[in-house]
VOPAGU-2260 file (C-alpha; in pm, 1 decimal, decimal comma):
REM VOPAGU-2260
SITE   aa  ch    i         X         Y         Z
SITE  UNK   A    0   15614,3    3342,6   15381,7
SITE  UNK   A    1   15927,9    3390,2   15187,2
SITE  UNK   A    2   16039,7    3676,7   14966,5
SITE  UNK   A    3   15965,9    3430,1   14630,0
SITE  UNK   A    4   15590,3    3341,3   14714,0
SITE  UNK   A    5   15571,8    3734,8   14821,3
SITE  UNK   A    6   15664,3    3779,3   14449,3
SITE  UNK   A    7   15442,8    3581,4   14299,4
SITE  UNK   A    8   15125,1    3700,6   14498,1
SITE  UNK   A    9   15199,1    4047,9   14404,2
SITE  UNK   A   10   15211,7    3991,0   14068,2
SITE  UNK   A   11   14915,2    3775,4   14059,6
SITE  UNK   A   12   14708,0    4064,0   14180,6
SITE  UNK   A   13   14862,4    4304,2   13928,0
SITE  UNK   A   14   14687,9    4047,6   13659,1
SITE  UNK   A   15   14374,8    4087,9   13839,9
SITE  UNK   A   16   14386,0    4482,4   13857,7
SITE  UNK   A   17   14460,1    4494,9   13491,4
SITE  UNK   A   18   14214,5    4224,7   13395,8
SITE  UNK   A   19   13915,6    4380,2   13557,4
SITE  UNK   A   20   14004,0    4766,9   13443,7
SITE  UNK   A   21   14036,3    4584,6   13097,4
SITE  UNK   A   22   13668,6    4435,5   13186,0
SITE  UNK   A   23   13551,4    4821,0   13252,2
SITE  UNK   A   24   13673,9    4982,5   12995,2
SITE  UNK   A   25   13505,7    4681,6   12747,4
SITE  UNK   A   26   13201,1    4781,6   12936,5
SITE  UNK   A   27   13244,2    5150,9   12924,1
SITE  UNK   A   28   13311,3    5143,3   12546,6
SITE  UNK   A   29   12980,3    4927,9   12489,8
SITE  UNK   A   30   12726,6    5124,5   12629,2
SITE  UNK   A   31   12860,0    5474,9   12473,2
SITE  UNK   A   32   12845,1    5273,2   12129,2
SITE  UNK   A   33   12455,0    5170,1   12256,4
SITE  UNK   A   34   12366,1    5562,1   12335,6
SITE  UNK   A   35   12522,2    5685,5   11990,9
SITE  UNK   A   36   12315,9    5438,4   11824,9
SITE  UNK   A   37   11987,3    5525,7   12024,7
SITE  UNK   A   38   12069,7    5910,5   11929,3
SITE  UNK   A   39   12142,7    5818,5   11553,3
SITE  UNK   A   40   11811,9    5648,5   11548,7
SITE  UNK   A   41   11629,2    5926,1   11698,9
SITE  UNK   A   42   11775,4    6179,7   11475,6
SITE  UNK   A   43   11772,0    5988,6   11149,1
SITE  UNK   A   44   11511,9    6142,4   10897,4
SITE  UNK   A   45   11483,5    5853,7   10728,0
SITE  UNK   A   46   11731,9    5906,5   10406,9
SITE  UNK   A   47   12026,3    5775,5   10653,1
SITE  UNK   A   48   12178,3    6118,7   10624,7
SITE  UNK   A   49   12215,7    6335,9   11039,2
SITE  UNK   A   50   11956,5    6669,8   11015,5
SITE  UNK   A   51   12010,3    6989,8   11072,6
SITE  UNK   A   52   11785,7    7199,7   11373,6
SITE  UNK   A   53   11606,2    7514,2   11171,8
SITE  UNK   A   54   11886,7    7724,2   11307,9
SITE  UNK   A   55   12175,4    7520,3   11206,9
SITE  UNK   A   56   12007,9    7441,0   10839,0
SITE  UNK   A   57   11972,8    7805,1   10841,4
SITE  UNK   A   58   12313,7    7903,4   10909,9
SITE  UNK   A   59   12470,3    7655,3   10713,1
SITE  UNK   A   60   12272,4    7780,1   10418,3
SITE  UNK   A   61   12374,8    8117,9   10504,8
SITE  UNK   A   62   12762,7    8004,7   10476,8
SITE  UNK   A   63   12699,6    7854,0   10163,2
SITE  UNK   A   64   12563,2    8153,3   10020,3
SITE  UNK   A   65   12824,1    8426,9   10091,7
SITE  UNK   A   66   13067,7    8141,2    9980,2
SITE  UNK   A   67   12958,7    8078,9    9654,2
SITE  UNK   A   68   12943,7    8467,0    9563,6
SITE  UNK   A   69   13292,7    8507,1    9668,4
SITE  UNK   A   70   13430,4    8191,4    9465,3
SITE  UNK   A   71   13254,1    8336,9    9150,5
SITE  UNK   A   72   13378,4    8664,4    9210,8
SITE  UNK   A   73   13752,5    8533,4    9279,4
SITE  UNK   A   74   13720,7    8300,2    8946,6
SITE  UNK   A   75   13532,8    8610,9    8734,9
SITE  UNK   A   76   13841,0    8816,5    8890,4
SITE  UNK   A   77   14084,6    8599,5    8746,2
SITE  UNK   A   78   13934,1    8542,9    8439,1
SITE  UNK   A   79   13915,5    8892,7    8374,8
SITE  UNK   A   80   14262,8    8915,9    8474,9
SITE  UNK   A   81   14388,3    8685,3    8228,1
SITE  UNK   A   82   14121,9    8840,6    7964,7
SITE  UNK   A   83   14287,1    9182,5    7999,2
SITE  UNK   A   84   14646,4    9137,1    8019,2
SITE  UNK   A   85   14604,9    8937,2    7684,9
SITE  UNK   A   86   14349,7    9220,8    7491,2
SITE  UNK   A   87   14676,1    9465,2    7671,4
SITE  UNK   A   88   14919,9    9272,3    7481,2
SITE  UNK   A   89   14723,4    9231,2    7141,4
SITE  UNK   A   90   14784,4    8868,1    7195,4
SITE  UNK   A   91   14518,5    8591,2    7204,9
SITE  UNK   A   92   14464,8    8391,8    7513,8
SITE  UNK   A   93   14564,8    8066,7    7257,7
SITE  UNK   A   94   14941,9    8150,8    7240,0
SITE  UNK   A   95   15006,1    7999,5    6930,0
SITE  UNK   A   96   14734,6    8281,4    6806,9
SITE  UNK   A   97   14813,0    8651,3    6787,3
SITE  UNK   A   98   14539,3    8911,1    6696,0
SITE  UNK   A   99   14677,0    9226,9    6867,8
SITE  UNK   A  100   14577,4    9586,3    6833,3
SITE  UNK   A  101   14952,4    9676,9    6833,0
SITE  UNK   A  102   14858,7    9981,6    7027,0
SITE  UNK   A  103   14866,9    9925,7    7398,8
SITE  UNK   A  104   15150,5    9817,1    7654,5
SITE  UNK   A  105   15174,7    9438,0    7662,5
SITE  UNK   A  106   15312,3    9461,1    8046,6
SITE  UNK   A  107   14969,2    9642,3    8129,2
SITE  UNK   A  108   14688,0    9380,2    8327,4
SITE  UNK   A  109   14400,9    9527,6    8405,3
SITE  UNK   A  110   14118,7    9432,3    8638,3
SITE  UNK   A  111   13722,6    9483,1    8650,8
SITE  UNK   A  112   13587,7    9604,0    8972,9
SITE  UNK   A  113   13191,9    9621,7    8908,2
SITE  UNK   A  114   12871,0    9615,8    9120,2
SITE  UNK   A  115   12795,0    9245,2    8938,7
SITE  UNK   A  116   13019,6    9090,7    9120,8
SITE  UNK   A  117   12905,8    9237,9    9446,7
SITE  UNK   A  118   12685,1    9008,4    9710,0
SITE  UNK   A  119   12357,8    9061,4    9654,5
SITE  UNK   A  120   12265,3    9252,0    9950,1
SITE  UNK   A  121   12483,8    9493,7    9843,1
SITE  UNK   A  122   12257,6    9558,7    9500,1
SITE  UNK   A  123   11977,7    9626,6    9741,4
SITE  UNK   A  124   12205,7    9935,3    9893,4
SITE  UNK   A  125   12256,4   10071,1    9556,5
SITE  UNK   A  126   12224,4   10476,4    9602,7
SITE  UNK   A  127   11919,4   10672,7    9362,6
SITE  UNK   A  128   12060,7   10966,5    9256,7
SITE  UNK   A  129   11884,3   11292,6    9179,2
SITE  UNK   A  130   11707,8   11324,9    8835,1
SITE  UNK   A  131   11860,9   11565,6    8633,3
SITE  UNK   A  132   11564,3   11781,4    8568,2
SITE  UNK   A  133   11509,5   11883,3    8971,5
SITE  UNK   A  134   11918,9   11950,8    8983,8
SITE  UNK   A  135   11940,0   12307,4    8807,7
SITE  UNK   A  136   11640,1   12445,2    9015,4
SITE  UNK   A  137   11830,9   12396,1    9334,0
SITE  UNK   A  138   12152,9   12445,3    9231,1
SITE  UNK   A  139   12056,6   12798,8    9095,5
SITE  UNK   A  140   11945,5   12907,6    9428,9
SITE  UNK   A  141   12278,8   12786,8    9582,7
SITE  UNK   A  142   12425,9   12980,8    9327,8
SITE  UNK   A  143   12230,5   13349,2    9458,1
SITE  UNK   A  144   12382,7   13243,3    9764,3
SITE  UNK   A  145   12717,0   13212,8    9684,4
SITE  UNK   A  146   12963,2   13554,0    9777,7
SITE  UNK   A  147   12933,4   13823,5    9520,2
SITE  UNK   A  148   12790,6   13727,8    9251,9
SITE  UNK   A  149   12923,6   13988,5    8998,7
SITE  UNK   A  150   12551,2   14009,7    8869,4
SITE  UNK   A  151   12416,5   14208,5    9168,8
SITE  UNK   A  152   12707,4   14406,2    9148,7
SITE  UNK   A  153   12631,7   14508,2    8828,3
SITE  UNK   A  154   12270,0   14576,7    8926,4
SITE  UNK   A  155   12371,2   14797,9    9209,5
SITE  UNK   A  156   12568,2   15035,5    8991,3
SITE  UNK   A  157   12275,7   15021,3    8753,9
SITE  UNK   A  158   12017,8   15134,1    8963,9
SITE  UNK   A  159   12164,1   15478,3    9056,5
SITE  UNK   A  160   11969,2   15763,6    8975,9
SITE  UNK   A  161   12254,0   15907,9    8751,7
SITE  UNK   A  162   12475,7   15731,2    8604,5
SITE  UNK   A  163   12811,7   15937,3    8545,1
SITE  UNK   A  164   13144,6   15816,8    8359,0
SITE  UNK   A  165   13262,7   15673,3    8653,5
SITE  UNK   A  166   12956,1   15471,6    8729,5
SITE  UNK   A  167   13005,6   15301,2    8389,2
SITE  UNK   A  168   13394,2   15215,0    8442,8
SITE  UNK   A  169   13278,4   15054,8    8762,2
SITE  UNK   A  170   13051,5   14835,5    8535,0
SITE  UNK   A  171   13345,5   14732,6    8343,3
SITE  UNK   A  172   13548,8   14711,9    8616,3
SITE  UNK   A  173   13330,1   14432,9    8770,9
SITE  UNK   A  174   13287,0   14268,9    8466,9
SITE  UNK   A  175   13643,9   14213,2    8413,1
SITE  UNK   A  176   13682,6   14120,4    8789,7
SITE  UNK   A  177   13427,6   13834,3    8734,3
SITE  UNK   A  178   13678,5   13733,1    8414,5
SITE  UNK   A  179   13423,4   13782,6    8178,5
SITE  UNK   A  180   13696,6   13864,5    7964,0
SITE  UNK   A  181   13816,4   14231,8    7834,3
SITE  UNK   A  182   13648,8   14227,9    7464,7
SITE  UNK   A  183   13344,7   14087,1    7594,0
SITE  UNK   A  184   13327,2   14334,6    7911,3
SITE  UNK   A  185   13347,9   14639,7    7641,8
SITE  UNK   A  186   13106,0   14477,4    7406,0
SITE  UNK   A  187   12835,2   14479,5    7742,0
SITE  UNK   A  188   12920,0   14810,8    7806,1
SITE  UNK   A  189   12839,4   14968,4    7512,0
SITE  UNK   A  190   12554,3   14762,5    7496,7
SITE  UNK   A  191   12402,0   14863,5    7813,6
SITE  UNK   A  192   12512,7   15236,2    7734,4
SITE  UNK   A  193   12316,8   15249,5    7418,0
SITE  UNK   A  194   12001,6   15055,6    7580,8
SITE  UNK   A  195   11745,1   15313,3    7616,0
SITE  UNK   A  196   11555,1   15053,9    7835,8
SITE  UNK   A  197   11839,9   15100,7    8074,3
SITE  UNK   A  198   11975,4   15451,0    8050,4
SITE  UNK   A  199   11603,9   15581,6    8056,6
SITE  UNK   A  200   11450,3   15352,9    8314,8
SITE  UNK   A  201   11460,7   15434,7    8707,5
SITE  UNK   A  202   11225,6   15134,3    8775,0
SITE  UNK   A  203   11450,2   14907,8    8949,8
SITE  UNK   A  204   11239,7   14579,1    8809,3
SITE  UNK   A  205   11285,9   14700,7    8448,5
SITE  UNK   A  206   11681,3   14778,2    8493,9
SITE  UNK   A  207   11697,2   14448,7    8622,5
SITE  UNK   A  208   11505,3   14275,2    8316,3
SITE  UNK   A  209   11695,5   14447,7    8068,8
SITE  UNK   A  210   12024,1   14332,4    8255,3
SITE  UNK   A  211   11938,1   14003,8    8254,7
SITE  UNK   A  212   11836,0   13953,6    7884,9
SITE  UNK   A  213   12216,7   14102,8    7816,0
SITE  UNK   A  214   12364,5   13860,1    8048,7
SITE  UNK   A  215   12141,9   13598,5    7850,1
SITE  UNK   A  216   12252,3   13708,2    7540,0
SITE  UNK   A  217   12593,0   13780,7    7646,5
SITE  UNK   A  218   12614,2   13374,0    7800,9
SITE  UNK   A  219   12456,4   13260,9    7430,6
SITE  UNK   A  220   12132,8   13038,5    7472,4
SITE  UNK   A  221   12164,4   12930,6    7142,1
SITE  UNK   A  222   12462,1   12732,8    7173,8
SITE  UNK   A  223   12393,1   12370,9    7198,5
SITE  UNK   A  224   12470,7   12189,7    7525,5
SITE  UNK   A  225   12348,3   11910,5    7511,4
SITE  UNK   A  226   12566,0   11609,3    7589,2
SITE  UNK   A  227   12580,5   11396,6    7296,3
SITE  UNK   A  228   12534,7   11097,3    7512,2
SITE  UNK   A  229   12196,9   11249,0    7595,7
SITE  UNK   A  230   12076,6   11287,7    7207,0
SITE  UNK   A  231   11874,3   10987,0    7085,3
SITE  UNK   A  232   12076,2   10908,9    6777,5
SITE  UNK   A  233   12396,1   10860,3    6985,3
SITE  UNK   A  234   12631,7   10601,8    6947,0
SITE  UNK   A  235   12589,3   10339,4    7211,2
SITE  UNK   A  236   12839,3   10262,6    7394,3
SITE  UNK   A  237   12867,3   10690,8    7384,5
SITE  UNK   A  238   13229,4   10743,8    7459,3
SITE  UNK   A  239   13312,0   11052,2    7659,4
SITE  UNK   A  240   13691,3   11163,0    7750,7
SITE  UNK   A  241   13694,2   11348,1    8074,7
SITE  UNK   A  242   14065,8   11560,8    8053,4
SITE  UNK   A  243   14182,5   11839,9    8277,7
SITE  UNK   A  244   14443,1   11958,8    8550,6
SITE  UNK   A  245   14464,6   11808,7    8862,9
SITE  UNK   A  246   14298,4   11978,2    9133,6
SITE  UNK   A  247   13996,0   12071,8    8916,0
SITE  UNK   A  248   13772,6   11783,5    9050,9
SITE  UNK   A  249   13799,4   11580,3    8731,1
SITE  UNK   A  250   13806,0   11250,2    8914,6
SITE  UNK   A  251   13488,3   11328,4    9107,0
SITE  UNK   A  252   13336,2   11522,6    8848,4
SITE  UNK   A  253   13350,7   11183,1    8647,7
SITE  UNK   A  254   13171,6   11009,7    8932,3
SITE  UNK   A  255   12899,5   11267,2    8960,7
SITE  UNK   A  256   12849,8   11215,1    8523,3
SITE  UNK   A  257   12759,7   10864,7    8584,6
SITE  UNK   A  258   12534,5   10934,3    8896,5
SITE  UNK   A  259   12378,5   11186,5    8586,8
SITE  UNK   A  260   12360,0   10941,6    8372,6
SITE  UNK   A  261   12259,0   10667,9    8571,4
SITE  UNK   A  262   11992,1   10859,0    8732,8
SITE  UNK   A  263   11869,4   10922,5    8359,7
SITE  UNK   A  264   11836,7   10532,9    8311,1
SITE  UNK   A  265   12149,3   10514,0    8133,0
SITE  UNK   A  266   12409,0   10198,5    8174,2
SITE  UNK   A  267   12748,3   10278,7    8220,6
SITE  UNK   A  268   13124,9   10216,3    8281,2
SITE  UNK   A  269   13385,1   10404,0    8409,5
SITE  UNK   A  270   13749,8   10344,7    8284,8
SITE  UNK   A  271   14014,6   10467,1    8543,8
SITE  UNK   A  272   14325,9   10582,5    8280,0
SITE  UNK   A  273   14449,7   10832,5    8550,4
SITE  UNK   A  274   14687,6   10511,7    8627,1
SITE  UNK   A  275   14942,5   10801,4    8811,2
SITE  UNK   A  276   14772,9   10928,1    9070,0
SITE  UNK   A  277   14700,5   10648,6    9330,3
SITE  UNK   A  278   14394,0   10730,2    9520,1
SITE  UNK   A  279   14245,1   10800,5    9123,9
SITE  UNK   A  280   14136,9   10490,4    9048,5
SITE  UNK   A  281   13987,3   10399,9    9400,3
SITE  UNK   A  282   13824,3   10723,2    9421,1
SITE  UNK   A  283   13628,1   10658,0    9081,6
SITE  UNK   A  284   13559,7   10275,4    9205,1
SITE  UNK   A  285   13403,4   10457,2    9478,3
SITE  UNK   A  286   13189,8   10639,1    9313,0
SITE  UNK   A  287   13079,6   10342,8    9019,1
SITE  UNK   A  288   13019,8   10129,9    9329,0
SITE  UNK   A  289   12755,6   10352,1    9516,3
SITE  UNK   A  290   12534,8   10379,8    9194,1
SITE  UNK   A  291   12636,1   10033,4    9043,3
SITE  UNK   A  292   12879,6   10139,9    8797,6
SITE  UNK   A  293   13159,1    9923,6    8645,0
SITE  UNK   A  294   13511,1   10049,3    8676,5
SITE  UNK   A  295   13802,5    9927,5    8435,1
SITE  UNK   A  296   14124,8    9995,5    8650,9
SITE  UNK   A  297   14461,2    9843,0    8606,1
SITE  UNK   A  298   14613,7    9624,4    8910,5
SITE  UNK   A  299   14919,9    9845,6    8926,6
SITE  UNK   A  300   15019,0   10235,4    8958,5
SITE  UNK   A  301   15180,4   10397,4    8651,4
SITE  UNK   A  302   15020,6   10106,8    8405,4
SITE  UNK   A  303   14983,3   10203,0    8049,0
SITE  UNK   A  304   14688,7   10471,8    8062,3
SITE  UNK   A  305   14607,4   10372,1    7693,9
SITE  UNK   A  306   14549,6   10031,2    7788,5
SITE  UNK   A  307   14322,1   10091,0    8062,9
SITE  UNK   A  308   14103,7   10308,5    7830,8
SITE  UNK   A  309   14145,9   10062,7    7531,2
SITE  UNK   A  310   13987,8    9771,7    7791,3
SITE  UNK   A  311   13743,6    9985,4    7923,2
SITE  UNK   A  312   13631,7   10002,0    7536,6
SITE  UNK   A  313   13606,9    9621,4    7503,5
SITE  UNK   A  314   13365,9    9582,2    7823,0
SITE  UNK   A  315   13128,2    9838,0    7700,3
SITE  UNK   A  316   13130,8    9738,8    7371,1
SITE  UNK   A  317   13053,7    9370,4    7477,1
SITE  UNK   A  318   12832,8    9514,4    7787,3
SITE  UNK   A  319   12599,0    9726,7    7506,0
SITE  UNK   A  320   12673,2    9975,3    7775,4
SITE  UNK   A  321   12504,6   10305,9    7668,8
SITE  UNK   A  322   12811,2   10551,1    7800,4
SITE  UNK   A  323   13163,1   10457,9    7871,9
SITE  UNK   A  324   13321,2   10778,4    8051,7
SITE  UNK   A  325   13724,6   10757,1    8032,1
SITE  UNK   A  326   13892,9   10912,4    8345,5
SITE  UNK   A  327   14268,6   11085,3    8234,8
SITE  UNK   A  328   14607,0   11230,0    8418,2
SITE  UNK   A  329   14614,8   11584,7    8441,8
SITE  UNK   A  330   14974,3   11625,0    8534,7
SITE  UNK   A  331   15073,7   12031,8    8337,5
SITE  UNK   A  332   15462,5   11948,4    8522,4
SITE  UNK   A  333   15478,8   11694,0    8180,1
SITE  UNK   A  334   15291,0   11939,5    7947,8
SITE  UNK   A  335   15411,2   11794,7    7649,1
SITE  UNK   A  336   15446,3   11394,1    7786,9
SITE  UNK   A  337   15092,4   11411,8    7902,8
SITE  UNK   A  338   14906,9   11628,4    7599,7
SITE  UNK   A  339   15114,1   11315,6    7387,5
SITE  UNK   A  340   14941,5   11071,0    7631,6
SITE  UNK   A  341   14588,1   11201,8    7571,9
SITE  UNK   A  342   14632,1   11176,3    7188,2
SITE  UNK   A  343   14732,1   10824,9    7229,6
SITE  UNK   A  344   14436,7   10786,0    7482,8
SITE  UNK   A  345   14199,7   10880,8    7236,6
SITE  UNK   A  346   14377,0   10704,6    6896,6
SITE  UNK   A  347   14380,1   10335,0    7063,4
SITE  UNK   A  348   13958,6   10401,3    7252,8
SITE  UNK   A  349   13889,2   10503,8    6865,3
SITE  UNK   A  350   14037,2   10134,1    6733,5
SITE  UNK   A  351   13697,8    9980,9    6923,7
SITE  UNK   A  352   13467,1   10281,7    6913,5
SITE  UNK   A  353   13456,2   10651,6    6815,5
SITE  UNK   A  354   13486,5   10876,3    7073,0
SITE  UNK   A  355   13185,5   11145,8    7102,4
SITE  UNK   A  356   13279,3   11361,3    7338,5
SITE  UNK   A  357   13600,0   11503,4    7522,3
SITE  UNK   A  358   13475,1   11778,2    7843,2
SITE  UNK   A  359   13752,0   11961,2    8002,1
SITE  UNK   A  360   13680,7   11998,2    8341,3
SITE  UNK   A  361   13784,1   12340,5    8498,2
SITE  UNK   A  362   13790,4   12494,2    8818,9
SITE  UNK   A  363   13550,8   12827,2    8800,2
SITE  UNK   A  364   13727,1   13000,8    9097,0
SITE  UNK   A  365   14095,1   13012,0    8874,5
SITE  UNK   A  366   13963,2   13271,3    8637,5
SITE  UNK   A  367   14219,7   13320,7    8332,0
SITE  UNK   A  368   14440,8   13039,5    8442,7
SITE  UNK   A  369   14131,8   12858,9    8357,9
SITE  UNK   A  370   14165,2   13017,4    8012,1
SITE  UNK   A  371   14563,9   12917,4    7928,6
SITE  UNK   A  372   14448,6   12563,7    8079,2
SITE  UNK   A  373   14147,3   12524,1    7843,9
SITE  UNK   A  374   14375,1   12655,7    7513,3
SITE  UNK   A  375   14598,8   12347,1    7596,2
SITE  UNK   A  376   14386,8   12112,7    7613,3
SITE  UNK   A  377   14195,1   12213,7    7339,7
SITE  UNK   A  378   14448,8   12172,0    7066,4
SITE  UNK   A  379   14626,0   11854,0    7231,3
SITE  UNK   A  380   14294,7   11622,2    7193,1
SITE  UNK   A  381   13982,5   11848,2    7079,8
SITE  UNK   A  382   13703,7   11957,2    7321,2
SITE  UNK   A  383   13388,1   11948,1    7279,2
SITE  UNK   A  384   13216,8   12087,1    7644,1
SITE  UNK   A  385   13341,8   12249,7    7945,7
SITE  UNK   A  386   13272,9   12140,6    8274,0
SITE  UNK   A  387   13303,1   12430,5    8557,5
SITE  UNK   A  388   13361,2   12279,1    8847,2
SITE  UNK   A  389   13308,8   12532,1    9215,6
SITE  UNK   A  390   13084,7   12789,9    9038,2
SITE  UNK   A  391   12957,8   12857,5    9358,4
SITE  UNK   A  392   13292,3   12935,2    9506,4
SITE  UNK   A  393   13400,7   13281,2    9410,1
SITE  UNK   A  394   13244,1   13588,3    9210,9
SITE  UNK   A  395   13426,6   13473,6    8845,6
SITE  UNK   A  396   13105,0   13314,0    8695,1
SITE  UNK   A  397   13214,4   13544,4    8435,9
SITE  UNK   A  398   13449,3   13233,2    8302,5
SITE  UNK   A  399   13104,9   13073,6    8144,2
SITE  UNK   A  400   13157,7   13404,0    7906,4
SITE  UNK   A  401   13510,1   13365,2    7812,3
SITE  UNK   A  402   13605,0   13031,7    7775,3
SITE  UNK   A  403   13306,6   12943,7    7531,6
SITE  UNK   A  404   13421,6   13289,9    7326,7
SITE  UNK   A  405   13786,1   13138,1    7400,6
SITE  UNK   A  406   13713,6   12760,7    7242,5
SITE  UNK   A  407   13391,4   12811,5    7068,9
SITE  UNK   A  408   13257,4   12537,0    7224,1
SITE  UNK   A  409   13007,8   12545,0    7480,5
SITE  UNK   A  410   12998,2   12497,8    7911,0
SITE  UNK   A  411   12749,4   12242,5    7897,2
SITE  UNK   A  412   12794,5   12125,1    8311,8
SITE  UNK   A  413   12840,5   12305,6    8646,5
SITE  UNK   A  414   12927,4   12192,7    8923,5
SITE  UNK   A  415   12785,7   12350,8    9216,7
SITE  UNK   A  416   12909,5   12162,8    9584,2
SITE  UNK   A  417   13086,5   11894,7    9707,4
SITE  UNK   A  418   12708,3   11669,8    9709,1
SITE  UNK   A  419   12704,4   11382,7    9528,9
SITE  UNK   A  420   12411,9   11501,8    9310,9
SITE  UNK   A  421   12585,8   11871,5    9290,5
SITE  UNK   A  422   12635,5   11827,5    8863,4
SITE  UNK   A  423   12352,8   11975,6    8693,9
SITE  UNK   A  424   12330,1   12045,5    8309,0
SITE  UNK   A  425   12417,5   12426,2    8207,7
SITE  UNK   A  426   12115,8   12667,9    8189,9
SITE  UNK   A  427   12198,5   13009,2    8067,2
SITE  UNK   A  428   11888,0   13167,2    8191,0
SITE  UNK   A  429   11946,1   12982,3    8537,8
SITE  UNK   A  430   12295,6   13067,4    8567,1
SITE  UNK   A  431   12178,4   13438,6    8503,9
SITE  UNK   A  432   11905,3   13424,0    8749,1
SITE  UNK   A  433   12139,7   13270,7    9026,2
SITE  UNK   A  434   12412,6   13555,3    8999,1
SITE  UNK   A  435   12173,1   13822,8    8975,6
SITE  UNK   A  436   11953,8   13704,8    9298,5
SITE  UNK   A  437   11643,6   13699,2    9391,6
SITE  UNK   A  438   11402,2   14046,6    9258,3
């Protein structure tokens, strides 16, 4: 055989190789297409559309639903977006319109962070605080706990079988140690000097009742403390202005108010106008979120505080919230900057609603720096309550009797722990009963 017939019967079997694979792979193709259309058919519900097993239906479902939350909640985001930073600006969302207040920073944008627009398991998680009328009774016992209550001090010295000169310089002594205040501390004195019911009695039960009706009278039952939000013919939205240093527990004392609130059956929203402080505004989102709370917050730190609390005014006012409760700064390095900044606070809240309230919070355990604090305050932006925050922290209770002789306005909250539910409305005879003990 020669090298050209070689040739050609090689390549003749090459075409036969490639003609039968070619033959296979026809066949191959054809009965895969056959099985796809037996499973089609076997699987077809009749509407020509595949079906789902239970657990794939149900998963699928399950996808759809935590997608659809989130797409609302990214396009409400926006929209609220684009909403505030036009209300910020006084300008319409039209730009050929213009209807602005004139009154807050146009660079401000502000953003809504609200339990709405969380999934709707998380509704179901949605904490139940304490109602306000159980809160006093406990907190007054953690109050007879708490170290030295100047009250038993004062019942100590008073229960002596004689009481000499120096007995009764200890009682002011204590008094003024507990920063009731040196006028006030005098005034007790001389009442419990000239109290026959005291000097004459040696029954330790009736020393102690007529101690505690001047410790009563001395705290002033008659003033009234009740929060305006509370009364029936408030305002509604009720606007409350929460102002004081930092490190008194402002932030959180605002949280715990709208746990009071809430727990009272009240709707509220929270406006974060601290805008300088970073964690402020996630701490109070914190706090609206566990009792589903809205929280007005701007989208950047050191944002126009008035324009935070001038939004925060629009949503309740279109919400028919009952209580908005404004959040402030409380930075005394910028006395005069930020006593400016509260004024302004409360002149552009006032162009959408009047503003009811404004409760300085203090801390109980600074005594008369509490005092020089409170004096500020008061005649930057007008107060109308105090709020004591750590009553239970030190013996200077005695700041309930100063500060309202101070202001002339009345403690109408204590705060009593770190517990969310630790805010209870002021009771003079509690308070009394808690730093006297138990008989």
């Amino acid at each position: 055989m020669t090298t050209q017939q070689l040739l050609i019967l090689i390549a003749v079997l090459i075409v036969l190789v490639l003609a039968v694979v070619g033959i296979l792979v026809a066949v191959r193709k054809r009965r895969s297409q056959g099985d796809s259309a037996r499973s089609g058919r076997a699987e077809e519900p009749g509407d020509g559309r595949p079906s789902l097993s239970p657990k794939s239906a149900a998963s699928t479902a399950k996808s759809q639903a935590e997608s659809q939350p989130g797409a609302s909640r990214k396009s409400s985001s926006d929209g609220q977006a684009i909403q505030s930073a036009s209300s910020a600006s006084g300008a319409s969302p039209n730009p050929d319109a213009s209807t602005g207040s004139g009154a807050v920073d146009s660079k401000a944008s502000i953003q809504s962070s609200s339990a709405d627009q969380e999934a709707p398991s998380a509704q179901e998680e949605l904490a139940h605080p304490e109602a306000s009328a159980s809160r006093m009774t406990r907190l007054k016992a953690r109050l007879a706990k708490s170290p030295n209550p100047f009250g038993k001090a004062l019942f100590a010295i008073l229960t002596k079988d004689h009481l000499s000169e120096s007995d009764w310089e200890d009682v002011e002594d204590t008094l003024l140690m507990a920063d009731v205040g040196a006028e006030a501390s005098e005034q007790l004195v001389k009442q419990l000097r000239d109290d026959a019911r005291i000097t004459g009695q040696k029954d330790p039960a009736a020393v102690r009742r007529g101690l505690r009706q001047r410790l009563i009278d001395l705290v002033d039952p008659n003033m009234d403390r009740t929060l305006v939000a509370a009364r029936p013919q408030a305002n509604r939205p009720s606007v409350i202005i929460m102002v004081g240093v930092n490190g008194t527990g402002k932030t959180t004392t605002a949280g715990k108010l709208a746990r009071l609130f809430v727990a009272d059956g009240k709707s509220v929203v929270m406006g974060a106008a601290d805008t300088f402080r970073a964690a402020a505004a996630d701490q109070l989102e914190t706090w609206g979120g566990k009792v589903g709370v809205p929280v007005v917050r701007s989208d950047r730190d050191g944002a126009d505080p008035a324009s935070v609390a001038f939004e925060a005014a629009e949503r309740a006012k279109n919400e028919h919230a009952d209580v908005l409760i404004v959040d402030t700064a409380g930075r005394l390095q910028n006395k005069a900057n930020l006593m400016d900044q509260l004024g302004k606070i409360r002149r552009v809240v006032e162009k959408n609603l009047p503003v009811d309230e404004v409760l300085l919070v203090l801390d109980a355990t600074t005594g008369q720096n509490g005092m020089i604090q409170a004096q500020v305050f008061a005649q930057a932006i007008g107060v109308t309550g105090i709020v004591l925050t750590k009553l239970d922290g030190s013996a200077k209770g005695g700041i309930v009797v100063s500060v309202q002789r101070e202001l002339g306005v009345p403690v109408k909250l204590v705060g009593l722990g770190e517990g969310p539910d630790d805010l209870a409305v002021f009771d003079p005879e509690s308070f009394v009963d808690g730093i006297l003990g138990d008989e």
